[in-house]
C-alpha positions in Angstrom: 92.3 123.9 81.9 90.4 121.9 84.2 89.8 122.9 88.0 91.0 120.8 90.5 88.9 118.0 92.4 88.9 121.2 95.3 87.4 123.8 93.2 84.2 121.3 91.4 82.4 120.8 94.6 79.7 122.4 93.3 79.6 121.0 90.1 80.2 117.5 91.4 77.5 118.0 93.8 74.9 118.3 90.7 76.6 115.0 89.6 76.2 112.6 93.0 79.7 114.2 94.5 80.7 112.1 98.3 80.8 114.9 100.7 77.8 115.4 103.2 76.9 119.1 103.6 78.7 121.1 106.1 81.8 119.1 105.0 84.5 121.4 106.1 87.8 120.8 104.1 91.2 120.4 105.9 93.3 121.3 103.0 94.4 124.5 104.5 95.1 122.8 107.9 99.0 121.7 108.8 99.9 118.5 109.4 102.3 117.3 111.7 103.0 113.8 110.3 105.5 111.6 112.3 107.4 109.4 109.4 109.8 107.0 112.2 110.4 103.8 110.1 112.0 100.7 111.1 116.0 100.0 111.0 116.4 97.9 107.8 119.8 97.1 108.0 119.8 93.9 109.1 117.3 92.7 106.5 119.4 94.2 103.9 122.7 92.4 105.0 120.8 89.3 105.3 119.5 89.6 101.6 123.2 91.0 100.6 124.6 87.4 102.1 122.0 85.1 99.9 123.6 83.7 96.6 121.9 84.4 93.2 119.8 80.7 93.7 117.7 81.8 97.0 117.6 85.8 95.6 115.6 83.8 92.4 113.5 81.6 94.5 111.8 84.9 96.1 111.9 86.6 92.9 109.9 84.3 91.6 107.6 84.1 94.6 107.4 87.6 96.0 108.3 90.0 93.1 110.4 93.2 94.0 110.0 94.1 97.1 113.8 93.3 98.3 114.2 96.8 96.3 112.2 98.4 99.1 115.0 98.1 101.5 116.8 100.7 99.6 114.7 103.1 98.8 115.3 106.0 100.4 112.5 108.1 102.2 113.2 111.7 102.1 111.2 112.8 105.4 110.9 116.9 104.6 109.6 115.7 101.3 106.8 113.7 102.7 106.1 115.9 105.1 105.3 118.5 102.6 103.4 116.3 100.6 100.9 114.9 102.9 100.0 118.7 103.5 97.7 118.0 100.3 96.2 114.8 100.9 92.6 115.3 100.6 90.5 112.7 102.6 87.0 113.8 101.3 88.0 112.2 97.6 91.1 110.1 98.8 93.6 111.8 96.2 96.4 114.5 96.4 95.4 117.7 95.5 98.6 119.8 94.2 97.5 123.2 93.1 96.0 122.3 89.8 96.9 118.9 89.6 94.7 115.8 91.5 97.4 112.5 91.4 96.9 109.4 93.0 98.4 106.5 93.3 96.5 104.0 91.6 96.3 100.2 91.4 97.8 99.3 88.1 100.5 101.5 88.6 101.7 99.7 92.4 101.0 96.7 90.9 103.6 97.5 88.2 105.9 99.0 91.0 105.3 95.4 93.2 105.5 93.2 90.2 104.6 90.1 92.1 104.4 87.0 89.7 101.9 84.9 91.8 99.5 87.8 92.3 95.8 87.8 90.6 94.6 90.7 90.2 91.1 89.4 90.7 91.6 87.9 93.8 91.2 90.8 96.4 91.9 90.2 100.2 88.8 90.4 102.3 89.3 90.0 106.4 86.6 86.6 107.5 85.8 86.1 111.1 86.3 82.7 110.8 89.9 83.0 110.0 93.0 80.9 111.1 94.6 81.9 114.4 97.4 84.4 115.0 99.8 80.8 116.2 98.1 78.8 113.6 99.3 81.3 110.4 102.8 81.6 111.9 102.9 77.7 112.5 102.1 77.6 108.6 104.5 80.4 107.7 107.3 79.1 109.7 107.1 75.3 109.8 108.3 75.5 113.7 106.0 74.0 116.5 103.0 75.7 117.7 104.4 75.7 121.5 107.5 77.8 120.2 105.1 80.4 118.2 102.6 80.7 121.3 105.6 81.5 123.3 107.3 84.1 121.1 103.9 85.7 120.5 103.6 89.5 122.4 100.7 91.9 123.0 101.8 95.6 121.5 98.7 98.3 122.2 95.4 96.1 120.8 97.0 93.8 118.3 99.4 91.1 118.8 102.8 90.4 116.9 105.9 88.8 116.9 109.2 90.4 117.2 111.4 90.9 114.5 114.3 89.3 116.6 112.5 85.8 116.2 111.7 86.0 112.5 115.5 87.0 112.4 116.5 84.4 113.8 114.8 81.8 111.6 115.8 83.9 108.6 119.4 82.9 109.5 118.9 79.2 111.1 116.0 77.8 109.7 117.3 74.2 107.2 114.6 74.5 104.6 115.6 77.4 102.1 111.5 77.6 101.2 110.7 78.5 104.8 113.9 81.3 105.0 112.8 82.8 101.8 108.9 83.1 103.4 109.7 84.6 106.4 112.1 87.1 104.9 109.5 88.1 102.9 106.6 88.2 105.8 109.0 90.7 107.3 109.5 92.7 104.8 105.9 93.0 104.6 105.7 93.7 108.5 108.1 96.3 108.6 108.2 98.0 105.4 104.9 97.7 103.4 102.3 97.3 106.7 105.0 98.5 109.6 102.7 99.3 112.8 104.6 98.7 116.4 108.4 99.3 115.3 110.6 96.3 115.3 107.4 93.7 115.3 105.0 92.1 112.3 101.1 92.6 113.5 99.0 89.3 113.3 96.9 91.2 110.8 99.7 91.2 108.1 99.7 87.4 108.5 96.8 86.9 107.5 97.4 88.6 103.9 100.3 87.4 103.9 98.8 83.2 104.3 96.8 84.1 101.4 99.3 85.3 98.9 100.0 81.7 97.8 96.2 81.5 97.1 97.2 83.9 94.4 95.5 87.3 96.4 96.9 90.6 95.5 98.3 92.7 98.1 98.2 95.6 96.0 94.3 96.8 97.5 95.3 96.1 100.9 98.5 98.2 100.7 96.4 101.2 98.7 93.6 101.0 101.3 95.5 101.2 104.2 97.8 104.4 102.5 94.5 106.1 102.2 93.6 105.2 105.6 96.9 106.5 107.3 97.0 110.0 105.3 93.6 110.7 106.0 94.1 110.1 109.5 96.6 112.5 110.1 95.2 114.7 107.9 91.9 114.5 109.9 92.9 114.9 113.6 96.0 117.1 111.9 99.2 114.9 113.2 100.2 111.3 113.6 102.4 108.6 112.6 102.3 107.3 108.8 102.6 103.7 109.8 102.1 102.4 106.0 104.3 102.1 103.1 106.5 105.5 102.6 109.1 103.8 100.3 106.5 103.0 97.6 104.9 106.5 98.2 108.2 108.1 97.4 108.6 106.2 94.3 105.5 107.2 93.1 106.2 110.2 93.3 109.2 110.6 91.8 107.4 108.8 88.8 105.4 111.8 88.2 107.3 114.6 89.3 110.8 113.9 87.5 110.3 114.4 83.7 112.3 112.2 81.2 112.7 113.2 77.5 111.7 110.0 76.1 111.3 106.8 77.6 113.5 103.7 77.5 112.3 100.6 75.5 112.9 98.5 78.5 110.4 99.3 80.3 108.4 96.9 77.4 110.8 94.0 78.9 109.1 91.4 81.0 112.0 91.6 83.0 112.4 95.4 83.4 111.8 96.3 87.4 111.2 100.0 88.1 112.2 99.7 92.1 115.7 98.5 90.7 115.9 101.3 88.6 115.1 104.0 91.3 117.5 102.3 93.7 119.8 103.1 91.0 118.7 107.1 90.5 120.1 110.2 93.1 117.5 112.1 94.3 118.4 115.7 95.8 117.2 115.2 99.4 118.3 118.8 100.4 114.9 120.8 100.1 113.4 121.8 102.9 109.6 121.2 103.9 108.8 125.0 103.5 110.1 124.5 99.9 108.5 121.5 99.1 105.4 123.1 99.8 105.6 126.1 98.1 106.5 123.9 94.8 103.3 121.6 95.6 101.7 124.6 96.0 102.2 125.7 92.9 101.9 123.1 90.0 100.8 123.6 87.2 99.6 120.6 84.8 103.0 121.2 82.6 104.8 120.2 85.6 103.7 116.9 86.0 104.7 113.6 84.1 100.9 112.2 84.3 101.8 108.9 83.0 105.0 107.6 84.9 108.0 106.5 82.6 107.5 103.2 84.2 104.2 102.7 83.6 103.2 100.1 80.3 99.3 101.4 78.9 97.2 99.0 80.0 93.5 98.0 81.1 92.4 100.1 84.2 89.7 99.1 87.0 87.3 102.3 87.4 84.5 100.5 88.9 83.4 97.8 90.8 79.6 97.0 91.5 77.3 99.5 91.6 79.8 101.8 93.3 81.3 104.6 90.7 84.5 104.1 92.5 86.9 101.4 93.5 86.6 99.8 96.8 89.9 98.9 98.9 89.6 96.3 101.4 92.7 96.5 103.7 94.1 94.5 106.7 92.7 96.8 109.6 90.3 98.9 107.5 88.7 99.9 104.4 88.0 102.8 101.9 87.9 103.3 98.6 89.1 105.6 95.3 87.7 107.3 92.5 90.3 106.2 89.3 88.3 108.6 86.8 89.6 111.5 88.8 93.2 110.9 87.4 92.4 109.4 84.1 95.3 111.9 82.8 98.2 109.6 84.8 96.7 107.1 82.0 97.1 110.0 78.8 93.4 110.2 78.9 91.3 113.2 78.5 89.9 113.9 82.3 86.4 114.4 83.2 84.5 115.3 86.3 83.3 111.6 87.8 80.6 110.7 90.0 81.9 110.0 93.4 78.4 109.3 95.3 79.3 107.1 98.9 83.0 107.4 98.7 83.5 109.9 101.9 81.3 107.3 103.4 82.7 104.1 102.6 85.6 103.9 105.0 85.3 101.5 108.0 87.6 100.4 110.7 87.6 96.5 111.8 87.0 96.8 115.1 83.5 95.4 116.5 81.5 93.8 114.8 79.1 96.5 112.9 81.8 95.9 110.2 81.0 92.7 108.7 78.0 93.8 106.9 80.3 97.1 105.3 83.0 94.9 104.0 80.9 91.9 103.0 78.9 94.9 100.7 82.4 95.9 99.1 83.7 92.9 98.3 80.6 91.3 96.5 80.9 94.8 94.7 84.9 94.1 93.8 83.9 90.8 92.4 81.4 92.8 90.0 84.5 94.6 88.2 84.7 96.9 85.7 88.0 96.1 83.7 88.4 97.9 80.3 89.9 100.1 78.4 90.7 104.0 79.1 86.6 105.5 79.3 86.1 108.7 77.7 82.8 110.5 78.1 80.7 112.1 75.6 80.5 116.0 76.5 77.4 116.6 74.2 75.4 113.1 75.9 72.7 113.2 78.7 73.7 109.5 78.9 74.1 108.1 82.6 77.8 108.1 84.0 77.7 104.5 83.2 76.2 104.8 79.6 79.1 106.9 79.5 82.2 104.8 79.9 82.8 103.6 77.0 86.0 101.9 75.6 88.4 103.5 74.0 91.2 102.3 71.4 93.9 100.0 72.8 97.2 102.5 73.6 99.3 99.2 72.6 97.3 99.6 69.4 98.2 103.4 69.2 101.8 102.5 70.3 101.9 99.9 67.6 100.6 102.3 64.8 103.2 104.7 65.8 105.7 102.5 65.6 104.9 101.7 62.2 104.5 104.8 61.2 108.1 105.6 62.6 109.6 102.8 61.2 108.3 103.5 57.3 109.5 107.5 57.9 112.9 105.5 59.6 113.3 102.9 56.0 112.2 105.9 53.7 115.2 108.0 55.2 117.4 104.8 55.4 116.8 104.7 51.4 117.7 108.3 51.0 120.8 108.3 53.1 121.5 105.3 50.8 121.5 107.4 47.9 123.1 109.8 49.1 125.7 107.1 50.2 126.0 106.4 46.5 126.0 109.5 45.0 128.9 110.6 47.6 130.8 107.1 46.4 130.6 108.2 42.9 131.6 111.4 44.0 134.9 110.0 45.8 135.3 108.3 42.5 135.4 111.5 39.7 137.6 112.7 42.6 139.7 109.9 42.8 139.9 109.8 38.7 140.5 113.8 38.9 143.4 113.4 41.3 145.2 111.0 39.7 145.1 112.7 35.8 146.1 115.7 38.1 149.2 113.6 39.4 149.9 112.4 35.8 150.5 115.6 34.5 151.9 117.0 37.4 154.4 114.0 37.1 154.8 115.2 33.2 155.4 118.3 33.9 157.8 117.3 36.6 160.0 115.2 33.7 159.7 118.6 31.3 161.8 120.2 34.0 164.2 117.7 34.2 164.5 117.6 30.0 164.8 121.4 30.0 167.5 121.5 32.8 169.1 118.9 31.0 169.2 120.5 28.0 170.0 124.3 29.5 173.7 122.2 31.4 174.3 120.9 27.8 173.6 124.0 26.2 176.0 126.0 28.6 178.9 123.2 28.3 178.7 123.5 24.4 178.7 127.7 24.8 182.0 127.3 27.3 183.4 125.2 24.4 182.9 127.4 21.9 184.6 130.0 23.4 181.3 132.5 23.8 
């Protein structure tokens, strides 16, 4: 069994681990997290009034996130969980289990049509305005955005109210759907000040057409949020708790066998949880002692939902992943749960990662995120890796690529279906030998009912026969 990413510091150390010396972890500190979400009702009887034509059009442009509004966020559950966030590697750590949520598997979750996996959001300086984005966005004049426009700590944003308000009034159905959507972004995936979208979600959100995927930004600033609070030991999680919580249940509600759907193009896995009950009566205390707790049994490593595919593992020469978000950035090691992809784990090398988060605020920045986005365009997209344990290759030398799982999939499938046509053939054998069976039965029954009906007609003769017999004997006189 392997140790937890909490109990190979040593080990990792040998290998280029991320933590400085004298890191001190917070695992055994409390943290009291503050989950307050925005009031999505009326953005769920807004979509509830759209016919099945508009629904389609942002289908088609935004993917699932409508399912979002539903999900429900059980607060003592992600209270509990947070207590095993661990910054220093930016993964959960539940007794001897690491998870994390990765970026194939939101990506599945999200299943945005327009996205490109390649094309990563990066924040430029030289960047559309605030009024200038929501001009683009909203159609209206630049004189009404400038006005509705408000100041909310050290960010601006607009108010929901006014976004509302288009949703419901605005004449071209294009421009409804858009802003619908840049509010669900705004107060579900990037919520910040409650009841108001933050001009940095704007910005992603103008470069979605351009085919970006938000899926980075959403991860990074997750990461960012949890560590946080797990760092100064409270705050608010002011990211996306819906897709957290469906993450989680992905991996921590076993299912016997999984449904061919999921292979359908148009299978959604945020439908289906909207679908599922959840208990939502545990307490935190409870939660944590389960966390606590788990074992590897206990986990479903690869999600139900989740179709084997590629993985990114690195990008540059950074062993890790880096995540550019809309306020900050960070990164995450995907070989440390190589098991959510059925993979045999390994230790990784996780050299810079504890020091590759960096807030946008001055300007010593630029130089940071410039760095980590020349290193996402250097990508390492393959296959599951597995390492050699007998090699003194380097990390990299390492990685190599392993069989397609589709490939597997398929063999197995074949397999199955030559075990299922060889016991199809014997059933119909069986099938005859039973009909030929039914037949000797059939024959036996009815020679049975021939001389039962013989035997029946003997009667009558020797009844016949006896009445005659007496009649002549009364005659007679005897």
């Amino acid at each position: 069994m392997r140790p937890s990413v909490h109990g190979q510091r040593k080990l990792q150390t040998e290998k280029g681990d991320s933590l400085t010396e004298g890191y001190t972890s917070e695992l055994q500190n409390f943290t009291r997290i503050n989950v307050t979400q925005n009031e999505l009702q009326e953005l769920k009887d807004i979509w509830i009034r759209w016919d099945k034509g508009t629904k389609q059009l942002f289908y088609q442009s935004y993917g699932d996130i409508p399912y979002l509004l539903d999900v429900k966020v059980d607060k003592r559950l992600f209270r509990g969980m947070t207590q095993f966030w661990n910054s220093a590697y930016n993964c959960f750590t539940f007794g001897e289990v690491d998870l994390v949520p990765t970026l194939e598997e939101y990506t599945t979750l999200l299943r945005s049509p327009k996205a490109q996996v390649r094309k990563t959001y990066t924040k430029v300086s030289n960047c559309q305005t605030f009024a200038k984005r929501l001009v683009n966005i909203s159609g209206m004049s630049e004189s009404w955005v400038t006005a509705q426009i408000q100041q909310k700590g050290d960010s601006k944003c607009i108010p929901w109210e006014n976004l509302r308000d288009l949703v419901l009034m605005h004449p071209d159905e294009k421009k409804r759907v858009d802003i619908f959507a840049l509010s669900i972004y705004g107060l579900v995936i990037f919520p910040k000040a409650l009841r108001h979208v933050d001009e940095a979600v704007t910005d992603l959100f103008d470069r979605l057409q351009k085919g970006v995927t938000p899926v980075p930004a959403i991860l990074a600033e997750m990461f960012r949020s949890l560590s946080m609070c797990r760092r100064t030991g409270e705050g608010r999680f002011i990211r996306c708790a819906q897709l957290l919580m469906v993450w989680f249940h992905g991996h921590f509600w076993k299912v016997n066998k999984v449904s061919y759907r999921v292979f359908s193009k148009d299978y959604s896995p945020l439908k289906e949880e909207m679908a599922m009950q959840r208990r939502d009566d545990i307490s935190e205390e409870k939660w944590m002692k389960i966390l606590q707790n788990l074992k590897e049994d206990d986990v479903e490593w690869r999600a139900f939902w989740m179709v084997p595919n590629e993985i990114l593992y690195q990008c540059g020469n950074y062993n890790w992943v880096p995540l550019l978000g809309i306020w900050g950035a960070t990164g995450y090691t995907p070989l440390l749960a190589l098991r959510q992809y059925k993979s045999r784990q390994f230790i990784p090398t996780t050299y810079g990662l504890a020091q590759c988060e960096v807030s946008y605020k001055g300007d010593h920045y630029r130089k940071k995120v410039r760095e980590l986005f020349y290193a996402w365009r250097k990508r390492v997209n393959d296959n599951i890796p597995k390492p050699s344990l007998e090699s003194t290759q380097s990390m990299e030398e390492q990685l190599q690529i392993s069989p397609s799982e589709l490939k597997i999939i398929k063999q197995d499938f074949e397999k199955k279906s030559s075990e299922f046509g060889k016991k199809i053939e014997q059933l119909e054998e069986e099938k005859m030998h039973l009909k030929l069976d039914v037949e000797i039965q059939k024959s036996e029954a009815e020679k049975l009912q021939k001389r039962k009906n013989k035997v029946e007609e003997d009667l009558e003769r020797l009844k016949t026969d006896y009445k005659k017999l007496r009649f002549s004997m009364r005659t007679a006189g005897l």
